[in-house]
N, CA, C and O atoms as a DFTB+ gen file, in Angstrom:
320 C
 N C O
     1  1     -25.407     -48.262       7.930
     2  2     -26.814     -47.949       7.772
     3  2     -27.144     -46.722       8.618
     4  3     -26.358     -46.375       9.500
     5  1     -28.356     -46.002       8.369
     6  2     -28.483     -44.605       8.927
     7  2     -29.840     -45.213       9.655
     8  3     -30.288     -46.286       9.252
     9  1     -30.547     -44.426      10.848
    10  2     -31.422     -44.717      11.846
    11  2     -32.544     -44.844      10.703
    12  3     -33.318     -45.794      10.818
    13  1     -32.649     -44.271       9.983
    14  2     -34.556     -44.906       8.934
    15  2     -34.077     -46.375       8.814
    16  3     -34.881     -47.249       9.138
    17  1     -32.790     -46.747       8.362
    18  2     -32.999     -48.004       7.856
    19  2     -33.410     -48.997       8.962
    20  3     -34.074     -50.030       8.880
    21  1     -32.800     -48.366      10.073
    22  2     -33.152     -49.544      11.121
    23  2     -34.196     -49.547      11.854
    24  3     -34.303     -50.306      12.818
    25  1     -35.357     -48.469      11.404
    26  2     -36.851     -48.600      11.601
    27  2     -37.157     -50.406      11.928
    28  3     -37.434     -50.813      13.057
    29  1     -37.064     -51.123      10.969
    30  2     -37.626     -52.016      10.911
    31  2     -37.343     -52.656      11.907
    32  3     -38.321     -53.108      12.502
    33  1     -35.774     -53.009      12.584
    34  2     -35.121     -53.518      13.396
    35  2     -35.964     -53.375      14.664
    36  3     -36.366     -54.332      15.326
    37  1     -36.217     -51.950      14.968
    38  2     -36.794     -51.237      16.376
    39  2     -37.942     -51.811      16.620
    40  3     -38.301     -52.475      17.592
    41  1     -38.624     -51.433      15.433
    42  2     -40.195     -52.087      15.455
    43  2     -40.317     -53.520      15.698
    44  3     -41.200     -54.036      16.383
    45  1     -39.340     -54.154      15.071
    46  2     -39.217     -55.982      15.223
    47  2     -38.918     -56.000      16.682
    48  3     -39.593     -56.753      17.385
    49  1     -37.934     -55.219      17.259
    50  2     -37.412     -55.872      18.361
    51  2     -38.527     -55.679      19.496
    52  3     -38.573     -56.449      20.455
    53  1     -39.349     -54.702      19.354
    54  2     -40.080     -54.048      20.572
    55  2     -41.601     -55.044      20.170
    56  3     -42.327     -55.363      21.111
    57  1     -41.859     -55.339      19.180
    58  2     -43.151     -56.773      18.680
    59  2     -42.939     -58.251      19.169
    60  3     -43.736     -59.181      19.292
    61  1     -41.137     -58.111      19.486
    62  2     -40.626     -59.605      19.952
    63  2     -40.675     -59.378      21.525
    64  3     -41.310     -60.200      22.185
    65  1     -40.061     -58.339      22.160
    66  2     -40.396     -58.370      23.552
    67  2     -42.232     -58.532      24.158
    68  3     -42.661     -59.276      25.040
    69  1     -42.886     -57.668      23.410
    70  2     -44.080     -57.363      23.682
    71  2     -44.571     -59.020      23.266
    72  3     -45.618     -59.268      23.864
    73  1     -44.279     -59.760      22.733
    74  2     -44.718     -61.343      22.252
    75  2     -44.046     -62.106      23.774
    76  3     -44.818     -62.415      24.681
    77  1     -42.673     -62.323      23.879
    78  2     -42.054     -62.432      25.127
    79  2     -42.756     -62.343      26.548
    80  3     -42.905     -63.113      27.497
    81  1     -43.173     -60.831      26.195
    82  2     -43.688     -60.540      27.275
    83  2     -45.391     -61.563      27.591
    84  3     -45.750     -62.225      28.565
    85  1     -46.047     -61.270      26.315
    86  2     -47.108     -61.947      26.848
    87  2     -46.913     -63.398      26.594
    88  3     -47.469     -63.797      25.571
    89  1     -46.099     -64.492      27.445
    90  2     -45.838     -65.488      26.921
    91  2     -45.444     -66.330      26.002
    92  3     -45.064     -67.488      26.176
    93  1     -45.562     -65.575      24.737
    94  2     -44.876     -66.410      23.440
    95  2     -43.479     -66.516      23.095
    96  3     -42.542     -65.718      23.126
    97  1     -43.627     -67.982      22.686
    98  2     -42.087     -68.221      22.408
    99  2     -41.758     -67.370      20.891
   100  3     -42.555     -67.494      19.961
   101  1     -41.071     -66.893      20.813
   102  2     -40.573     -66.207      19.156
   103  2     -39.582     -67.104      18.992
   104  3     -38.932     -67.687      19.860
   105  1     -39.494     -67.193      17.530
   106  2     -37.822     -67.604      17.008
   107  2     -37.921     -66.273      15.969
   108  3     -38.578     -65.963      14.975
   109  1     -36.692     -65.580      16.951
   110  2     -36.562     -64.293      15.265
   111  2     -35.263     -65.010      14.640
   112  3     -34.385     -65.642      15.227
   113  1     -35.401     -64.735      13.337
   114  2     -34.328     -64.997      12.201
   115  2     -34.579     -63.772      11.727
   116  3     -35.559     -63.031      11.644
   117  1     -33.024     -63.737      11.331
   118  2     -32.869     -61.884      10.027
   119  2     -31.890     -62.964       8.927
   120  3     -30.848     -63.583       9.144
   121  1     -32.563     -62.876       7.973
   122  2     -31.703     -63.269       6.632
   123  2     -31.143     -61.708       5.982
   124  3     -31.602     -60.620       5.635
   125  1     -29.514     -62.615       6.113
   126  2     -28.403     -61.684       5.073
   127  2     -28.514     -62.068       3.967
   128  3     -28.366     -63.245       3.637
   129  1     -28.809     -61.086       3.164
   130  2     -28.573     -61.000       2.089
   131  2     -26.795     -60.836       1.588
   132  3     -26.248     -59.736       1.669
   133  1     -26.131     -61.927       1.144
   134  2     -24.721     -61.258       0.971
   135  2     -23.977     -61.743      -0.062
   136  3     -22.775     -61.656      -0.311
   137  1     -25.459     -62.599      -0.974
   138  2     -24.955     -62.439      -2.368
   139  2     -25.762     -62.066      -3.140
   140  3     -26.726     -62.775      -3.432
   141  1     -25.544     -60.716      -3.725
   142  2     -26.281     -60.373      -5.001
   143  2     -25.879     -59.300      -5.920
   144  3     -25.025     -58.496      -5.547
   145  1     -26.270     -59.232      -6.779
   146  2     -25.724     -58.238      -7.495
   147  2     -25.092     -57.108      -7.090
   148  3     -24.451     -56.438      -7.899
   149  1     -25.195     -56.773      -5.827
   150  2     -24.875     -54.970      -5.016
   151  2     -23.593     -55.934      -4.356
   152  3     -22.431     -55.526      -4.344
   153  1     -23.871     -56.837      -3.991
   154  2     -22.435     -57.567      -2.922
   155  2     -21.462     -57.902      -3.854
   156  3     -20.321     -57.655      -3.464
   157  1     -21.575     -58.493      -5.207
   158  2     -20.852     -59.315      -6.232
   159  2     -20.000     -57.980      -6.772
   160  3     -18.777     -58.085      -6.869
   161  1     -20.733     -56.583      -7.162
   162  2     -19.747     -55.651      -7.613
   163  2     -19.016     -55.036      -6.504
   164  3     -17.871     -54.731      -6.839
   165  1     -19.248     -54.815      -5.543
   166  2     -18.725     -54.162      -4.361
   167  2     -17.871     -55.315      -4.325
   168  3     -16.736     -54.941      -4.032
   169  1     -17.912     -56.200      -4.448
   170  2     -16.352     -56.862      -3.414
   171  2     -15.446     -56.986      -4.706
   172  3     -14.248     -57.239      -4.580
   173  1     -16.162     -56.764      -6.238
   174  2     -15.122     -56.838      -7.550
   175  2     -14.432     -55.605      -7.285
   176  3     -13.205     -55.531      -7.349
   177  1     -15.221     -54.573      -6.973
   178  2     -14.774     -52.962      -7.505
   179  2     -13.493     -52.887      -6.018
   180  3     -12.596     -52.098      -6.314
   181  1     -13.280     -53.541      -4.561
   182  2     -12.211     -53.508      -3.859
   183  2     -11.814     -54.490      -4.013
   184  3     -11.712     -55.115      -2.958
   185  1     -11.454     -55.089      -5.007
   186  2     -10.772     -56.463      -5.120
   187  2     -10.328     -57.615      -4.070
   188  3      -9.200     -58.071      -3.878
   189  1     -11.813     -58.015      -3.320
   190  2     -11.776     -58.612      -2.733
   191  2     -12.781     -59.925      -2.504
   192  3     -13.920     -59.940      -2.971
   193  1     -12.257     -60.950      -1.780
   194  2     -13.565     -61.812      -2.128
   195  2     -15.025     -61.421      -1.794
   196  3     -15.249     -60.230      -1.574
   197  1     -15.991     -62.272      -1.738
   198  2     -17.352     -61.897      -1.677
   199  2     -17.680     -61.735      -0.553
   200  3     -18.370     -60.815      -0.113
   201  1     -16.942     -63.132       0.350
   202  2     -16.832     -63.758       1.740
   203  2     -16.125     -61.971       2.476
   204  3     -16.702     -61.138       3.174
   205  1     -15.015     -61.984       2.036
   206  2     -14.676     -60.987       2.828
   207  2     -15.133     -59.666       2.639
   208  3     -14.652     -58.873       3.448
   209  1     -15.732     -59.303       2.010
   210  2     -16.964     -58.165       1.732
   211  2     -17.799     -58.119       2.090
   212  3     -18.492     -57.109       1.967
   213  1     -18.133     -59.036       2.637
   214  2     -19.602     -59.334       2.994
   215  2     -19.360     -59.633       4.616
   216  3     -20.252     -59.071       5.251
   217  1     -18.536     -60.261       5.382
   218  2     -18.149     -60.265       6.384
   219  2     -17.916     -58.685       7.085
   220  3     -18.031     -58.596       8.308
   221  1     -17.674     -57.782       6.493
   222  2     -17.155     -56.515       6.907
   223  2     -18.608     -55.682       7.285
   224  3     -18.981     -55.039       8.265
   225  1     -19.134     -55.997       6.155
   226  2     -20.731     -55.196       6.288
   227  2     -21.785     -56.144       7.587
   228  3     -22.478     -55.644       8.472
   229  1     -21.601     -57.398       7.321
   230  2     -22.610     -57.914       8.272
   231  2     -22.029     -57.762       9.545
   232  3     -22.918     -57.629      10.386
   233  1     -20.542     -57.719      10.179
   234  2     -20.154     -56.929      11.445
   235  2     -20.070     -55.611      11.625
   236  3     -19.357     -55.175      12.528
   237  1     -20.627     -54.950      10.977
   238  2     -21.360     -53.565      11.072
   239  2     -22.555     -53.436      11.565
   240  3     -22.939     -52.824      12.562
   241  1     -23.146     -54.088      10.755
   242  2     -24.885     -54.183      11.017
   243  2     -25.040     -54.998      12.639
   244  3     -25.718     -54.599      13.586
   245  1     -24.178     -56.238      12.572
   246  2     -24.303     -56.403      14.668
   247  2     -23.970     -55.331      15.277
   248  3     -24.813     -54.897      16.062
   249  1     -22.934     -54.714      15.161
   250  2     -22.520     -53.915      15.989
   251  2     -23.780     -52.826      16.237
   252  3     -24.299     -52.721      17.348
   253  1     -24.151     -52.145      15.251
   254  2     -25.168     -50.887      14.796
   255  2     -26.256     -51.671      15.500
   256  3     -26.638     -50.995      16.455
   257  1     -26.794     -52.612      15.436
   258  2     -27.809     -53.470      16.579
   259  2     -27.638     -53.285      17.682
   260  3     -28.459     -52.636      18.330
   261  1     -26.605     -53.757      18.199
   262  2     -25.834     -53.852      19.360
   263  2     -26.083     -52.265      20.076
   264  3     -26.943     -52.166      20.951
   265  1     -25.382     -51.196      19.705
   266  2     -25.097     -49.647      20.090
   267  2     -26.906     -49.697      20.073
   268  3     -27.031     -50.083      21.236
   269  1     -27.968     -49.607      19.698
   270  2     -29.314     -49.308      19.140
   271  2     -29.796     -50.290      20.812
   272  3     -30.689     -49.817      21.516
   273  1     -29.372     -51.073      21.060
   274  2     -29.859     -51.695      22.338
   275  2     -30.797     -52.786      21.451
   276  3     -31.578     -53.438      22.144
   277  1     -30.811     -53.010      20.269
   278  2     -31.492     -54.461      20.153
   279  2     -31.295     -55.612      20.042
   280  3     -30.326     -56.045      19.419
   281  1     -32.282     -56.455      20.697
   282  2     -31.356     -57.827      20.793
   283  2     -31.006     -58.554      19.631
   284  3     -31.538     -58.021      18.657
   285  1     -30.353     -59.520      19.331
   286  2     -29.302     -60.643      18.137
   287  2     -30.630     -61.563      18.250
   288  3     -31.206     -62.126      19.181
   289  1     -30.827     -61.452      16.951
   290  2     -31.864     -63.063      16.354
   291  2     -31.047     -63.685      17.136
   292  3     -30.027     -63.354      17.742
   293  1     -32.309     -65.682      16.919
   294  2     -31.510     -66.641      17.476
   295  2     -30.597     -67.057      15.943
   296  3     -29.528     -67.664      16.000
   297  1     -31.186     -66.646      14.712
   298  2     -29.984     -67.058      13.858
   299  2     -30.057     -65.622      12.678
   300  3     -30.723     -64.591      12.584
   301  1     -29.123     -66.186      12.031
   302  2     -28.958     -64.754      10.670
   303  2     -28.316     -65.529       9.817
   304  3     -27.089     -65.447       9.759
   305  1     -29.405     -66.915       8.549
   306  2     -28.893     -67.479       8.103
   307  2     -28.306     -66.301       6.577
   308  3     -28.700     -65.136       6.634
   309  1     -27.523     -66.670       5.501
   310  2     -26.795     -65.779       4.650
   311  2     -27.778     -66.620       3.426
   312  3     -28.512     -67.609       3.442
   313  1     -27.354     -65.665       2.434
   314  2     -28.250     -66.050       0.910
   315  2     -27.209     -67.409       0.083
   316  3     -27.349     -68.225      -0.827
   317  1     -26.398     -67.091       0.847
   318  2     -24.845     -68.075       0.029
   319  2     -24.479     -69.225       0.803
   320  3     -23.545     -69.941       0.441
């Protein structure tokens, strides 16, 4: 992902501290999306499963969190 996409991320993470901060408990969740039509041809077109296609991209996106300094939901349930 390129820095626009993770607009949203920045903005979430700095609305969850600023909540934090003034006392509130948050529960952040980020739902993966990692089955759908864009995941189902991408893991056909490298002939690979869905699971492992989809595993490759969503340890990207922690990492790219991670380097960005924002913190990990308490979960990141998947669409599958």
């Amino acid at each position: 992902m390129h820095v626009g996409q993770f607009r949203r991320y920045v903005s979430t993470d700095l609305l969850i501290r600023y909540l934090e901060f003034q006392n509130f408990d948050v529960n952040h969740v980020v739902n993966i999306t990692d089955y759908d039509d864009k995941t189902i041809s991408g893991a056909q077109q490298e002939g690979k499963s869905l699971a492992d296609f989809t595993r490759s991209h969503v340890e990207a996106f922690k990492r790219d969190l991670a380097r960005l300094g924002i913190r990990s939901p308490q979960a990141m349930p998947r669409v599958s």
